[in-house]
C-alpha positions as CSV (number, residue, x, y, z in Angstrom):
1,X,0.0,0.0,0.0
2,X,0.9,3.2,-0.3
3,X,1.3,5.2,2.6
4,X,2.3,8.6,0.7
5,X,3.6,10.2,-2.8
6,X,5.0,13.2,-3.2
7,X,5.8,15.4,-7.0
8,X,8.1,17.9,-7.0
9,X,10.4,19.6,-9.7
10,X,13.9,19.2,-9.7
11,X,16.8,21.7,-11.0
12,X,16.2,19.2,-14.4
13,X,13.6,20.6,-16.6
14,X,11.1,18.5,-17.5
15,X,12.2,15.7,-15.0
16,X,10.3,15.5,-11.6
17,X,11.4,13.7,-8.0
18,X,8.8,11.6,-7.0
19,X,8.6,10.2,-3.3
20,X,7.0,7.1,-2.7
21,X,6.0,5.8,1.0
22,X,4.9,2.3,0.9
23,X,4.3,-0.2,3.6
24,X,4.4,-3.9,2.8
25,X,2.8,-6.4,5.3
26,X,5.4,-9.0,6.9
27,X,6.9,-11.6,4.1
28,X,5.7,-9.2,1.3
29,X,7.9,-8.8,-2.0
30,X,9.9,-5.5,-2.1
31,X,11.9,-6.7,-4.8
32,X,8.5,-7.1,-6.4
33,X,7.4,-3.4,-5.9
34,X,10.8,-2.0,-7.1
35,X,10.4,-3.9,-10.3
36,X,7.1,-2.5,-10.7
37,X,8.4,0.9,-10.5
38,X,10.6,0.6,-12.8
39,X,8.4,-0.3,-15.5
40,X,6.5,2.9,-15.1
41,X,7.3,5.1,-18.4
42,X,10.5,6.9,-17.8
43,X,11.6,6.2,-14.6
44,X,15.4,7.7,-14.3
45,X,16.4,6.1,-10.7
46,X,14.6,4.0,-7.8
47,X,16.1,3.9,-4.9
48,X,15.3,2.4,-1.5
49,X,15.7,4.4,1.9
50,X,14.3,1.6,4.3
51,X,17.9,1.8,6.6
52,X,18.1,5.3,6.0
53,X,17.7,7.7,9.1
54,X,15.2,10.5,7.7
55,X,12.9,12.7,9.7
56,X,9.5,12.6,8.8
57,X,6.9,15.3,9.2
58,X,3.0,15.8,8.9
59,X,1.1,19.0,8.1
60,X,-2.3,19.2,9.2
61,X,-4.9,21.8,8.7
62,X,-8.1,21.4,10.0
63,X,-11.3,23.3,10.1
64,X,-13.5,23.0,13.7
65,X,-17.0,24.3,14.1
66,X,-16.1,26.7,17.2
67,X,-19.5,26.1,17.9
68,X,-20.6,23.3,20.3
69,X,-22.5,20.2,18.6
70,X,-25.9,20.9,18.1
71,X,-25.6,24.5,18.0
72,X,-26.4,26.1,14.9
73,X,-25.7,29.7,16.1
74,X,-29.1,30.7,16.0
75,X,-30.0,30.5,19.6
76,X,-28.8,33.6,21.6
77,X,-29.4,33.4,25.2
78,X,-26.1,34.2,28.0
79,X,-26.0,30.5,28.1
80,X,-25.7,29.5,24.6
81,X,-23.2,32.3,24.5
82,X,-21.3,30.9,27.1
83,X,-21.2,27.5,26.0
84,X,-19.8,28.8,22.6
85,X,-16.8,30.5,24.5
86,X,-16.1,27.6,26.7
87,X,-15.9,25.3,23.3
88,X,-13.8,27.9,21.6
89,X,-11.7,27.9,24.7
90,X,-11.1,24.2,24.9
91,X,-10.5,24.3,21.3
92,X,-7.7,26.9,21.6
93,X,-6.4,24.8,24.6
94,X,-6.3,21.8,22.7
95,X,-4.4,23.6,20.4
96,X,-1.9,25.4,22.8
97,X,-1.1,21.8,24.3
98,X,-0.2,20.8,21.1
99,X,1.9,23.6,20.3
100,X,-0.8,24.1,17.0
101,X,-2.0,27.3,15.3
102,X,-5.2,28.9,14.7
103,X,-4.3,30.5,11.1
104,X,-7.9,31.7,10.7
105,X,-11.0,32.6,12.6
106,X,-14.5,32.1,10.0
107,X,-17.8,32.9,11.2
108,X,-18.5,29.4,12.1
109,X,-15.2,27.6,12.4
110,X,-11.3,27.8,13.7
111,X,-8.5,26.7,11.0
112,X,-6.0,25.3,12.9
113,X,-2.3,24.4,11.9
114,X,-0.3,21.6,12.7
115,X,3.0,20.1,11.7
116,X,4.9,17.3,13.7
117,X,5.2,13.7,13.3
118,X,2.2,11.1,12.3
119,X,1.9,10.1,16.3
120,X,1.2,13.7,17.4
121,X,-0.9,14.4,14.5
122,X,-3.1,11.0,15.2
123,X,-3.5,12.4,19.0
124,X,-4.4,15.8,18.3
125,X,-7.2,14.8,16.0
């Protein structure tokens, strides 16, 4: 399966890098998928990085209703009002712990920023 690609230009015009995360159940065929890759219409180089240290990194954005469930904003009583700032509050808190970013503020949701690795992603969300 794979687990990620990634396109990007290289200082070669008209060639491209492509990165290619795959993870192969226990007794599975890497040989195989190299092969496979190869065959692909002008492939220049494969090369495999599974002892190589690297640091991996996830970006997240997100958008959160910073309004509790259920709430559709069109109630406006003190305690509606104050329900909505204690959910935005724990949002931002959530946030804070996990050293995130709310990059913008919408008139019914938060978009929220965060880059780290796939652990830390999975346990903010």
């Amino acid at each position: 399966n794979i687990n990620s690609l990634v396109v990007a230009t290289t200082e070669v015009p008209d060639l491209s890098r492509m990165t290619i995360t795959l993870s192969l159940k226990q007794g599975s065929n890497f040989s195989q998928a190299i092969k496979q890759l190869e065959g692909l219409v002008e492939v220049w180089a494969v090369l495999d990085y599974t002892d190589t240290q690297c640091l991996e990194r996830e970006l997240l954005l997100i958008k959160m209703a910073h309004h509790p469930p259920g709430d559709e904003g069109t109630v406006h009583s003190s305690e509606m009002k104050m329900l909505r700032h204690a959910h935005r509050a724990a949002i931002k808190n959530l946030a804070e712990v996990f050293k995130a970013e709310v990059i913008d503020v919408g008139s019914q949701d938060l978009t929220i920023q965060l880059c780290g690795k796939s652990s830390r992603i999975d346990n903010f969300i």
